[in-house]
N, C-alpha and C positions, 0 to 999 in steps of 0.2 A: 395348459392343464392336460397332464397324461396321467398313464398309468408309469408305474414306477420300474423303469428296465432293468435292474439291477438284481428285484424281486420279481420281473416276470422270466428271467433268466434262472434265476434259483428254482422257480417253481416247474421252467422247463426240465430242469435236470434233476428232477423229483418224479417225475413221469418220463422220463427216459429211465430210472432207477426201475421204476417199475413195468415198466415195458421190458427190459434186459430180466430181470426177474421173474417175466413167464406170463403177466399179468395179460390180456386181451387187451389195444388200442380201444375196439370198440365198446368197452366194459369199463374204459373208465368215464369220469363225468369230466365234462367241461367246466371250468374254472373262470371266475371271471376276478377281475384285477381287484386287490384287496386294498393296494395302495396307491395313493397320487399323487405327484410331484405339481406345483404352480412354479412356473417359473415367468419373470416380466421383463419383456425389454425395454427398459426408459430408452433408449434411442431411438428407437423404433415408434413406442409410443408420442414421442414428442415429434418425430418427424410427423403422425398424422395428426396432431393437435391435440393429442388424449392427453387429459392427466389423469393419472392411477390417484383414487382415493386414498388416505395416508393409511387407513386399516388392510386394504387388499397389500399394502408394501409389505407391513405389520405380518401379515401370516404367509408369505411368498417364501416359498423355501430357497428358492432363487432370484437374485434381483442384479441385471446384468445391465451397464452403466452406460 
């Protein structure tokens, strides 16, 4: 469970936009991640005996095998 690198990527070069645009670093506000990827490992998990609920599969944006 993270935040979403894709969209904290975008949001870097949102504020590099505005930093090249004159704006002061310290005048802008800090952001905190607005999206989050789940992603599960069933091999991993079954190497340590875990089994994933069938609903945590159900909402896993990624489920690697």
């Amino acid at each position: 469970y993270s935040a979403d690198l894709i969209d904290d990527f975008r949001r870097a070069g949102i504020y590099a936009a505005k930093i090249l645009g004159g704006a002061k670093p310290a005048d802008l506000p800090i952001e905190q991640a607005s999206k989050f990827v789940l992603v599960l490992n069933l091999k991993t998990a079954k190497s340590l005996g875990v089994a994933p609920p069938d609903r945590l599969l159900t909402v896993a944006d990624e489920v690697i095998e």
